[in-house]
KEMAR-112083 format. One record per residue (C-alpha): x, y, z; residue in one letter. Coordinates in steps of 0.1 Angstrom, whole numbers, plus 5000, padded with zeros to 4 digits. Example, Ala and Ser with C-alpha at 12.3 -4.5 7.8 and 13.67 -1.06 7.14 Angstrom:
% KEMAR-112083
<node xx="5123" yy="4955" zz="5078" res="A"/>
<node xx="5137" yy="4989" zz="5071" res="S"/>
This chain:
% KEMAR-112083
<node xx="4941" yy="8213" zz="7014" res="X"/>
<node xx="4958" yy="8229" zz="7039" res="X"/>
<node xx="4953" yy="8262" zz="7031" res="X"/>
<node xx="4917" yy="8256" zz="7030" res="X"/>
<node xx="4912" yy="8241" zz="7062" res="X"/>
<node xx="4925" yy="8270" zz="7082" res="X"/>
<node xx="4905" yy="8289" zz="7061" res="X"/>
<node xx="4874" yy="8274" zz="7075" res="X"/>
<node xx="4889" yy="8276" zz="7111" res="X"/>
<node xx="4889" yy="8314" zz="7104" res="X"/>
<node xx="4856" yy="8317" zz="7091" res="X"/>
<node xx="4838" yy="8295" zz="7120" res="X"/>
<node xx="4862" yy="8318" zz="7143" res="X"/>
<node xx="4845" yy="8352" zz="7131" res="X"/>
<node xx="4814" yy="8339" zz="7130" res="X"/>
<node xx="4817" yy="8325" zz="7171" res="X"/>
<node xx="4834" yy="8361" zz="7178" res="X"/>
<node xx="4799" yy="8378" zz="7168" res="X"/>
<node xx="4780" yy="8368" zz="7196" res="X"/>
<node xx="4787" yy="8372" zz="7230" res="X"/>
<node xx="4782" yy="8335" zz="7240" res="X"/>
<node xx="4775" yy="8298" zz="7222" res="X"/>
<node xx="4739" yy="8300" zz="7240" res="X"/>
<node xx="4734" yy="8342" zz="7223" res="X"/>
<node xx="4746" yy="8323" zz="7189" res="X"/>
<node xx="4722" yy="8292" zz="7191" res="X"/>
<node xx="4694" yy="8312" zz="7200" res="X"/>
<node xx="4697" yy="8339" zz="7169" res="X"/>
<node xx="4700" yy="8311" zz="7146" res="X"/>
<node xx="4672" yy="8290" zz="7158" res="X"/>
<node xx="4647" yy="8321" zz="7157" res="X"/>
<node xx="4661" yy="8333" zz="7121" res="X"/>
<node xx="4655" yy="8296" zz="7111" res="X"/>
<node xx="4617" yy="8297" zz="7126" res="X"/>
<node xx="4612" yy="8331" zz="7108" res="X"/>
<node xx="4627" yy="8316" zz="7073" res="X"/>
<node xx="4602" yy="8283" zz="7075" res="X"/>
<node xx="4571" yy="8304" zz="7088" res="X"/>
<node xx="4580" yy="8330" zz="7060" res="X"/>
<node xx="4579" yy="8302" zz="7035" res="X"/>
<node xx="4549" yy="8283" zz="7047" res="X"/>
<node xx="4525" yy="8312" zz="7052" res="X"/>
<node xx="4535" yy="8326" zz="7018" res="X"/>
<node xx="4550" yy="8356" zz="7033" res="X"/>
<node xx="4532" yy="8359" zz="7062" res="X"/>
<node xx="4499" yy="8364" zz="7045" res="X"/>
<node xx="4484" yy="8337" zz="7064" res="X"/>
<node xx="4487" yy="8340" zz="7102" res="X"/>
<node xx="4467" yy="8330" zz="7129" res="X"/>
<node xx="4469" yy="8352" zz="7155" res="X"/>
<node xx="4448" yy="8333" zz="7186" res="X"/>
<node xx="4479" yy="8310" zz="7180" res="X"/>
<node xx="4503" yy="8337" zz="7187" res="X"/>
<node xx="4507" yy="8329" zz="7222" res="X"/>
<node xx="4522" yy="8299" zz="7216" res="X"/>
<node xx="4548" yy="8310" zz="7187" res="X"/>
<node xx="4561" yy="8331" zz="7221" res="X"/>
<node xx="4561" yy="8303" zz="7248" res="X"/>
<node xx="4580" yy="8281" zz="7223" res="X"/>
<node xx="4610" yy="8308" zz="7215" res="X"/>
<node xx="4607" yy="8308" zz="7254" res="X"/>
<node xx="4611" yy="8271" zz="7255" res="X"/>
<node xx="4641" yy="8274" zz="7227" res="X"/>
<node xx="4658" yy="8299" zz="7249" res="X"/>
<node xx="4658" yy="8275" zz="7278" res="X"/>
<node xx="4663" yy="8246" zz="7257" res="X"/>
<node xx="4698" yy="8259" zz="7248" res="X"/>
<node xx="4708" yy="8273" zz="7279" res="X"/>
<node xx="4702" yy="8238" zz="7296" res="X"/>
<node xx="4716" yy="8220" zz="7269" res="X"/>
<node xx="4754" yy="8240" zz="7262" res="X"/>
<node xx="4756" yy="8239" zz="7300" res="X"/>
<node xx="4754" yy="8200" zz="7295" res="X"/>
<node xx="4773" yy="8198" zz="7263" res="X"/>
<node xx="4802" yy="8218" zz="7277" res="X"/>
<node xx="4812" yy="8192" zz="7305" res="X"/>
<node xx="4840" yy="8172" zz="7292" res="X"/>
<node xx="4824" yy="8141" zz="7296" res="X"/>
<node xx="4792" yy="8147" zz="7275" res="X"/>
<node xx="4815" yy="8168" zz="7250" res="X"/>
<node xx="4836" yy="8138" zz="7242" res="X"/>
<node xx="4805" yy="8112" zz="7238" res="X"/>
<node xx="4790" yy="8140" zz="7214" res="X"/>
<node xx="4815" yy="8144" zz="7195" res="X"/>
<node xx="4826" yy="8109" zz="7189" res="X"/>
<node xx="4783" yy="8100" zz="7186" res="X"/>
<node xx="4782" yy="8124" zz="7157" res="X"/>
<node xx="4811" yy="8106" zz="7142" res="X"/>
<node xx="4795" yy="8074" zz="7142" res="X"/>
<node xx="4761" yy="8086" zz="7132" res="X"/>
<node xx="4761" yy="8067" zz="7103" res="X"/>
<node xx="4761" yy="8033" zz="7114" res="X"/>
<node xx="4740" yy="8008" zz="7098" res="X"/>
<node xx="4719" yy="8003" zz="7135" res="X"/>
<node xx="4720" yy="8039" zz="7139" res="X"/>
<node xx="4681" yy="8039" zz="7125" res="X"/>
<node xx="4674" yy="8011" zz="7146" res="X"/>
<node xx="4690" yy="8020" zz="7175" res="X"/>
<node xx="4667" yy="8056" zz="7166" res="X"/>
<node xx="4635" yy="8032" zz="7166" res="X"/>
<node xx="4641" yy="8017" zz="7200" res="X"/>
<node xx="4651" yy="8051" zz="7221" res="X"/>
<node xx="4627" yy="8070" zz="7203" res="X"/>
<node xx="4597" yy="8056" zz="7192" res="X"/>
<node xx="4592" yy="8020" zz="7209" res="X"/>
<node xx="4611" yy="8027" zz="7244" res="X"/>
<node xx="4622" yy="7991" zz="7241" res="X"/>
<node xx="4653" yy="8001" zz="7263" res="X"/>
<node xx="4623" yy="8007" zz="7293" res="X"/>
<node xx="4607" yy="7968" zz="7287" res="X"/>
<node xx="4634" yy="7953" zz="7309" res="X"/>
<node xx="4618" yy="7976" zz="7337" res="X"/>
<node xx="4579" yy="7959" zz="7330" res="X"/>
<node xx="4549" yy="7962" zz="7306" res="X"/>
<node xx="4536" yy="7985" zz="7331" res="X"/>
<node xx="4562" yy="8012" zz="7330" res="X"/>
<node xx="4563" yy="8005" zz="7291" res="X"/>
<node xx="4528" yy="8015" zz="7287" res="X"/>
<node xx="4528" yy="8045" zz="7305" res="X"/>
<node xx="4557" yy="8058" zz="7287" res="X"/>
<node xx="4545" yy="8049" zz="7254" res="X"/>
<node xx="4511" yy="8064" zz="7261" res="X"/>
<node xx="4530" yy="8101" zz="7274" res="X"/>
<node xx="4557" yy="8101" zz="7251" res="X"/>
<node xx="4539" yy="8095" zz="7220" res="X"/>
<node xx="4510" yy="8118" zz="7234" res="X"/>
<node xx="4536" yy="8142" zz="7233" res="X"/>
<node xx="4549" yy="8133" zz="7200" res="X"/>
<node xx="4517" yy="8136" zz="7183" res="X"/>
<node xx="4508" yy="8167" zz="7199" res="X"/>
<node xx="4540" yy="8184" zz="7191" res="X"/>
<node xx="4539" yy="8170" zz="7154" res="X"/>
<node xx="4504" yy="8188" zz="7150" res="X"/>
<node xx="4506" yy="8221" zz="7173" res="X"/>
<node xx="4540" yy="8231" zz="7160" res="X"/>
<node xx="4534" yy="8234" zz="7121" res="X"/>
<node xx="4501" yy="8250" zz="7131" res="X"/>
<node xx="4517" yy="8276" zz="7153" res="X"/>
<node xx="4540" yy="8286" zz="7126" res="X"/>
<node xx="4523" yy="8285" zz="7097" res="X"/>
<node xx="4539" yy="8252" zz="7081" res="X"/>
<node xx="4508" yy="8238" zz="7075" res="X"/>
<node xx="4473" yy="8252" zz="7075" res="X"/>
<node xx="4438" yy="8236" zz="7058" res="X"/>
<node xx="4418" yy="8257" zz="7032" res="X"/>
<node xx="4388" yy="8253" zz="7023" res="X"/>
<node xx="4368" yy="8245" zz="6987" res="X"/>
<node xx="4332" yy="8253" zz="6977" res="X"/>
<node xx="4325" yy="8212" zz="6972" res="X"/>
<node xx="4331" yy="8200" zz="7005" res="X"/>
<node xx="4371" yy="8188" zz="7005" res="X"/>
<node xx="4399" yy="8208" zz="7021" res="X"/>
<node xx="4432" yy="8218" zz="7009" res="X"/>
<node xx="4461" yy="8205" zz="7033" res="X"/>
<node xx="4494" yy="8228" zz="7024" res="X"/>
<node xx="4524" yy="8223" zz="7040" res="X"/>
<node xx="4553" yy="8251" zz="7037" res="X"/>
<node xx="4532" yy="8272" zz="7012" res="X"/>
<node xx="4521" yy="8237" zz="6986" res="X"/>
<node xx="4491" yy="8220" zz="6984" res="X"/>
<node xx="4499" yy="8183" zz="6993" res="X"/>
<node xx="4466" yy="8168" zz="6999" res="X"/>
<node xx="4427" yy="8173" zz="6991" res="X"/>
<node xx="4404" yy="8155" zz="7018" res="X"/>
<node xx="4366" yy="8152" zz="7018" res="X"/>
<node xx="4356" yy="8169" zz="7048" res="X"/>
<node xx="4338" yy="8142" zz="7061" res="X"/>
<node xx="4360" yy="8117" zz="7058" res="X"/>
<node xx="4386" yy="8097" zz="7077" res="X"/>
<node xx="4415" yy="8118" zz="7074" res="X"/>
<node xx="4398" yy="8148" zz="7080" res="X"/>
<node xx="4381" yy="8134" zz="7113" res="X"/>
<node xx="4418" yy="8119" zz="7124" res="X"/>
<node xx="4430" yy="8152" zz="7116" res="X"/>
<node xx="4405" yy="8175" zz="7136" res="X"/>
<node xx="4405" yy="8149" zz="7169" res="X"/>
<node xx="4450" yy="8145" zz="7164" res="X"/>
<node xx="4451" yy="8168" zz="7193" res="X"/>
<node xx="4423" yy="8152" zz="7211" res="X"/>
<node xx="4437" yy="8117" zz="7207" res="X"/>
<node xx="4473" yy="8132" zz="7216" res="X"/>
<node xx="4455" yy="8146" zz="7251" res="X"/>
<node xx="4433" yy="8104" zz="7257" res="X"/>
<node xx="4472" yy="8091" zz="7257" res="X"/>
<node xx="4485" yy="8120" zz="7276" res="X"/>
<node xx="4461" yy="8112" zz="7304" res="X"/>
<node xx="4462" yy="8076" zz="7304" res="X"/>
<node xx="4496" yy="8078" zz="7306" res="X"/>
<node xx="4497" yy="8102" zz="7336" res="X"/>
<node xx="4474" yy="8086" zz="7353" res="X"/>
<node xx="4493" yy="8054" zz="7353" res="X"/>
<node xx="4524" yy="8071" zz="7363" res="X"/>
<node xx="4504" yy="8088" zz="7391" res="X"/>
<node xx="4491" yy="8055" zz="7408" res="X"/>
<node xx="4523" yy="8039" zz="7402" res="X"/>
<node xx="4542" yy="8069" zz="7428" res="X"/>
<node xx="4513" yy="8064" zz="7452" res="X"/>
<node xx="4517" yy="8024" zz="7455" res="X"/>
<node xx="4552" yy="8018" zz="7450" res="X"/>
<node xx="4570" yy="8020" zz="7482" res="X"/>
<node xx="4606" yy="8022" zz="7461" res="X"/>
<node xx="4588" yy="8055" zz="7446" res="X"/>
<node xx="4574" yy="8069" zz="7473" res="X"/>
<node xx="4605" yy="8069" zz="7490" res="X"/>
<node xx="4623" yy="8090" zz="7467" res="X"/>
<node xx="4601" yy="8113" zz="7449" res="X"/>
<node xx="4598" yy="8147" zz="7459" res="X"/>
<node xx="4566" yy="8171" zz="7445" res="X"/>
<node xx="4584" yy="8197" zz="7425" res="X"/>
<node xx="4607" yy="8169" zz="7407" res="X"/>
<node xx="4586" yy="8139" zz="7402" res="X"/>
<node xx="4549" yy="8151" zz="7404" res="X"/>
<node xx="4544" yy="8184" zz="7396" res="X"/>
<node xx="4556" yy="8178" zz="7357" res="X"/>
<node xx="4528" yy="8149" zz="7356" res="X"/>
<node xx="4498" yy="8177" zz="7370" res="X"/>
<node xx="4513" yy="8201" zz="7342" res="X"/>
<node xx="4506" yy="8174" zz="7314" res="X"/>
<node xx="4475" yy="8165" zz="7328" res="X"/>
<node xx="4464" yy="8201" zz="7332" res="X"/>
<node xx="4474" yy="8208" zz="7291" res="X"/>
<node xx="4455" yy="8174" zz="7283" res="X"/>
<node xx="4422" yy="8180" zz="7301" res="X"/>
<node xx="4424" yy="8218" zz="7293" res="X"/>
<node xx="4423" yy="8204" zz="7254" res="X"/>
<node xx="4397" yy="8181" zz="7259" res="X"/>
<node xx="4372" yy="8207" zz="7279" res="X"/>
<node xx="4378" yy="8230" zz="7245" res="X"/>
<node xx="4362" yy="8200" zz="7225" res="X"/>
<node xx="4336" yy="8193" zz="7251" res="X"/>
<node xx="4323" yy="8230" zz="7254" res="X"/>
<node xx="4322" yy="8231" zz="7216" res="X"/>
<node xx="4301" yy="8200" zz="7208" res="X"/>
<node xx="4277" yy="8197" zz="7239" res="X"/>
<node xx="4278" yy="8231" zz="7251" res="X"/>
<node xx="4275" yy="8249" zz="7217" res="X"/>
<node xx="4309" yy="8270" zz="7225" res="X"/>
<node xx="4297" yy="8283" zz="7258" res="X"/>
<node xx="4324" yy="8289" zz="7279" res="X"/>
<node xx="4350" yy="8284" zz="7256" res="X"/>
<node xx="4372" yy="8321" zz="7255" res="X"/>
<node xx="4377" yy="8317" zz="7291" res="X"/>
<node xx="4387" yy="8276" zz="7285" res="X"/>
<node xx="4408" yy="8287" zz="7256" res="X"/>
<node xx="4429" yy="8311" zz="7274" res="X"/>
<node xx="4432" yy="8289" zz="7305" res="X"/>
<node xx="4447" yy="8261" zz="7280" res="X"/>
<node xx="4465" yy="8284" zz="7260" res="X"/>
<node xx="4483" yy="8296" zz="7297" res="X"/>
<node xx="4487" yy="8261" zz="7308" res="X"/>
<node xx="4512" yy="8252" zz="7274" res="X"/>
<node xx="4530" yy="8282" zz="7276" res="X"/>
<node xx="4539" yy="8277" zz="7314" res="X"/>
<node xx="4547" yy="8242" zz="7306" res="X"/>
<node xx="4573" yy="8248" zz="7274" res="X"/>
<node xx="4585" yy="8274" zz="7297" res="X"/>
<node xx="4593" yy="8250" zz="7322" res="X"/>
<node xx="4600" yy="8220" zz="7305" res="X"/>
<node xx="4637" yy="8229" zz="7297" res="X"/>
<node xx="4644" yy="8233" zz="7336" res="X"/>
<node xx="4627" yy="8203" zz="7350" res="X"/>
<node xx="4619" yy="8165" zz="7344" res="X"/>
<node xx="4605" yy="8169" zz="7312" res="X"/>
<node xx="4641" yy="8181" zz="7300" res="X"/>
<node xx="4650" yy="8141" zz="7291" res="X"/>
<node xx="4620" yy="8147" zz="7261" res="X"/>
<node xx="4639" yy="8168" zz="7237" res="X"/>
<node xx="4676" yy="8155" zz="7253" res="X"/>
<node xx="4662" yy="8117" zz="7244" res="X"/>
<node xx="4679" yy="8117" zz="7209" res="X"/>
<node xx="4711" yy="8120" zz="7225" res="X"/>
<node xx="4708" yy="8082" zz="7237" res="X"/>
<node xx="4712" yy="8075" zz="7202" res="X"/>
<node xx="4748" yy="8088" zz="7198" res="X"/>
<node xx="4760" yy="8075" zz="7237" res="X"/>
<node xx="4748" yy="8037" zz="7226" res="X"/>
<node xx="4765" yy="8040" zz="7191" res="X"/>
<node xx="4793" yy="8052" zz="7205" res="X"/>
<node xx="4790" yy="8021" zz="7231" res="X"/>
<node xx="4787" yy="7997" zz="7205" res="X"/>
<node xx="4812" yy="8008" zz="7180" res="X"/>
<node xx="4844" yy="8011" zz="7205" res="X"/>
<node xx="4829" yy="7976" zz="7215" res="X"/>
<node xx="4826" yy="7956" zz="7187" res="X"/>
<node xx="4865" yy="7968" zz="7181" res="X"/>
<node xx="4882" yy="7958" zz="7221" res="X"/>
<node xx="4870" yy="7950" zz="7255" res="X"/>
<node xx="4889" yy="7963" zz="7285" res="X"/>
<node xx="4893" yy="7934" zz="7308" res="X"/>
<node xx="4885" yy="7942" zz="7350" res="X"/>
<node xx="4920" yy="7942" zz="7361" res="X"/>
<node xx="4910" yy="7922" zz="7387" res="X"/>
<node xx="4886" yy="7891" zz="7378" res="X"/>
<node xx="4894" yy="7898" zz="7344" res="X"/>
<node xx="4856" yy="7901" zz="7332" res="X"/>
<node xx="4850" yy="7923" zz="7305" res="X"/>
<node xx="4832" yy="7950" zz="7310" res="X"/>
<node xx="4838" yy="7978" zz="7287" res="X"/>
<node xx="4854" yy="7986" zz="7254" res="X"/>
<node xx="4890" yy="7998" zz="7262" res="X"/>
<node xx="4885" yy="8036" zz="7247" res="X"/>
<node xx="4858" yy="8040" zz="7270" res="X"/>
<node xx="4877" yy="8028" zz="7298" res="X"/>
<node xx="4902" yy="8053" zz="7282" res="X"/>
<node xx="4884" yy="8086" zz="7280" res="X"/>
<node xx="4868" yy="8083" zz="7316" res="X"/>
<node xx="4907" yy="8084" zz="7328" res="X"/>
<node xx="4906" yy="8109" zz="7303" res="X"/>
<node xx="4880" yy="8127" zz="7313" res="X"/>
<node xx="4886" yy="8124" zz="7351" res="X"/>
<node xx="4923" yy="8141" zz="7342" res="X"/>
<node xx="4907" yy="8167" zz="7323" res="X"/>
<node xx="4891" yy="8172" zz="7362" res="X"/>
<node xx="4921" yy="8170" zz="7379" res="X"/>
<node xx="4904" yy="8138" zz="7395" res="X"/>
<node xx="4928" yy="8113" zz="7403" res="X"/>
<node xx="4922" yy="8075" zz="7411" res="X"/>
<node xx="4952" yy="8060" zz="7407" res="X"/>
<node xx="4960" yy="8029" zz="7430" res="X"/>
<node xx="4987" yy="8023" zz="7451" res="X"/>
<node xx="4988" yy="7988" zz="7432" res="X"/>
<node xx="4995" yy="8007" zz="7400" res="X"/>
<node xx="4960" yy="8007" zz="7384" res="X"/>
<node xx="4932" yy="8034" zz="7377" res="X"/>
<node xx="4902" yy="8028" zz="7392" res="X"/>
<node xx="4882" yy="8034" zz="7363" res="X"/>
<node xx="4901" yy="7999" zz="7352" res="X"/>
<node xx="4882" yy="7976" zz="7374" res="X"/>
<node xx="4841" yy="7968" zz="7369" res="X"/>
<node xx="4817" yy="7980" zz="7391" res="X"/>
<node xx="4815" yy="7951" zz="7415" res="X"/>
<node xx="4856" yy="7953" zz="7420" res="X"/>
<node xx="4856" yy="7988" zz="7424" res="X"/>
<node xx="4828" yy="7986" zz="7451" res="X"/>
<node xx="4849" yy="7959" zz="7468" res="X"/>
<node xx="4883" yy="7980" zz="7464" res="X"/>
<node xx="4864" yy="8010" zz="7482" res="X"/>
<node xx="4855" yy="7988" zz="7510" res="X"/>
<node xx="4887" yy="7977" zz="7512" res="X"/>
<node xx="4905" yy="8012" zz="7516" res="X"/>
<node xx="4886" yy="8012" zz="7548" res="X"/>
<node xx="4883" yy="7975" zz="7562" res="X"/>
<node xx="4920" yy="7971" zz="7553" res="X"/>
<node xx="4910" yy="7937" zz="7540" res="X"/>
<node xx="4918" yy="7931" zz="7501" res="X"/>
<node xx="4879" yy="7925" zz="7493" res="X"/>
<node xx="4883" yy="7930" zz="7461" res="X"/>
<node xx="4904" yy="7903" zz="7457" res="X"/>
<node xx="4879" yy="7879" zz="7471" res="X"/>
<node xx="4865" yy="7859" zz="7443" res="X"/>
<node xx="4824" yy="7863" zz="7449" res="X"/>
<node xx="4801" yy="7877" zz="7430" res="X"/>
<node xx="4777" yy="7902" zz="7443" res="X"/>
<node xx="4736" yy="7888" zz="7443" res="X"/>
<node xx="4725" yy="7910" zz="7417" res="X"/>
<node xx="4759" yy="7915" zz="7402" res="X"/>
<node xx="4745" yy="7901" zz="7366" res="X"/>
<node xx="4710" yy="7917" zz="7371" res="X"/>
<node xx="4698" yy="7929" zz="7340" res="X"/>
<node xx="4666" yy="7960" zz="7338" res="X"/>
């Protein structure tokens, strides 16, 4: 057993040692694993769409970033830790719904107000949608063919998987996915938009290039789409080369930026998953009590890696009463700051803050 453990280490150690970094080694894989499935699904490349080409490059682009961003987040010991204990615990019975609620009906933003809800439903399963179509398209996972008697072929990775009339419902759903996607998309925005121009909270603390400019991206890609559509039904197809390459443009430059800027929490959203498993497990097994009022406030191996953590740091809050900061809850801790400069033992004082229990 032993023997073929460190025979493992050996083999993963090689395989590290061939690239020059962890980002150089994600990257090579990810492309050779795009190549395989698009080799696959376009039967050896015999079926290729080349006005869709520009988008196979912005989304090895967006890969590229994608992985730069996200080893430069996964290497800090803090996010490294919750990983790698998330993973562990992946196979909870709530893990699927725990995966509902982050990802599909944002149930975790309710507490904040149907409004905010909406808006991210509308955007982030605009998104969702869009990817799920564009994607296998841009590949070659799935393309439509064409029989003499009206019905098209659906194949998906080189099989046929469906025959639809093309007339009916699931061809019509099919053709106006992308167009449906972009109605969300811009409902969404638009809600978002009024919401940063009203809210004083908001408009105190956005900035353009942070908070807005991702929201004008998404709403340029959506009415970009939808002009395609319009030129090709009412306008009989007039200006659409010009529309098409002003669309095509507008998706590339946003998958090229989407790894760098507020759009980054879309594909780093399934990571929620593994921090509240992790949560819940270490939970469900011991609370650490606030050495001070004695609330609970989290489990004691979290309370036990952020000393952890902080020490991996060389961050030190140790107390002169003999306890780590990271052992009293937020309130306490506030108070204790105070105290360090009042000189008055305000944590000790046995209030409770206003909102101290607030929940959303």
């Amino acid at each position: 057993m032993q023997v073929n453990i460190e025979t493992n280490q050996k083999k993963k150690k090689s395989l590290n040692q061939a690239f020059a970094s962890r980002f150089a080694k994600s990257m090579f894989l990810a492309v050779c694993g795009l190549a395989i499935l698009s080799f696959i699904g376009t039967r050896m490349f015999t079926h290729i769409d080349l006005n869709l080409y520009g988008y196979m490059v912005g989304t090895i682009v967006f890969l590229g970033g994608f992985f730069y961003r996200f080893i430069a987040w996964a290497e800090r010991p803090p996010t490294k830790l919750m990983i790698k204990k998330g993973i562990k615990l992946l196979f909870r019975k709530s893990t699927p719904k725990t995966s509902v609620e982050h990802l599909a009906t944002y149930k975790f933003i309710w507490n904040r107000g149907i409004y905010r809800w909406t808006q991210h439903v509308l955007i982030g399963g605009g998104c969702v949608l869009a990817i799920l179509v564009t994607f296998p398209l841009v590949f070659g996972w799935m393309y439509f063919t064409m029989e003499d008697n009206g019905y098209y072929n659906i194949i998906m990775l080189g099989m046929q998987v469906m025959t639809i009339k093309a007339d009916g419902l699931i061809a019509n759903l099919s053709y106006n996915a992308l167009n449906i996607s972009a109605v969300m998309v811009i409902t969404g925005v638009s809600m978002a938009l009024y919401r940063r121009l009203k809210n004083m909270q908001a408009r105190a603390e956005q900035k353009f290039l942070y908070d807005f400019l991702p929201l004008y991206m998404l709403l340029l890609v959506s009415i970009t789409g939808l002009a395609l559509t319009f030129m090709n039904i009412f306008l009989g197809g007039a200006g659409q080369p010009a529309m098409s390459l002003i669309h095509q443009w507008s998706v590339i430059i946003t998958l090229i930026y989407l790894p760098f800027g507020k759009l980054a929490h879309i594909p780093f959203r399934p990571m929620s998953v593994l921090a509240k498993n992790y949560r819940e497990h270490y939970a469900e097994q011991s609370m650490k009590k606030c050495n001070v009022c004695g609330d609970e406030f989290v489990s004691i191996e979290q309370s036990k890696d952020v000393v952890d953590v902080l020490g991996v740091n060389d961050i030190e809050f140790q107390t002169k009463e003999g306890f780590h900061l990271a052992e009293l809850c937020l309130p306490c801790r506030r108070k204790y700051r105070i105290s360090q400069f009042s000189g008055i033992a305000t944590h000790e004082v046995k209030v409770k803050e206003a909102n101290q229990n607030a929940k959303g």
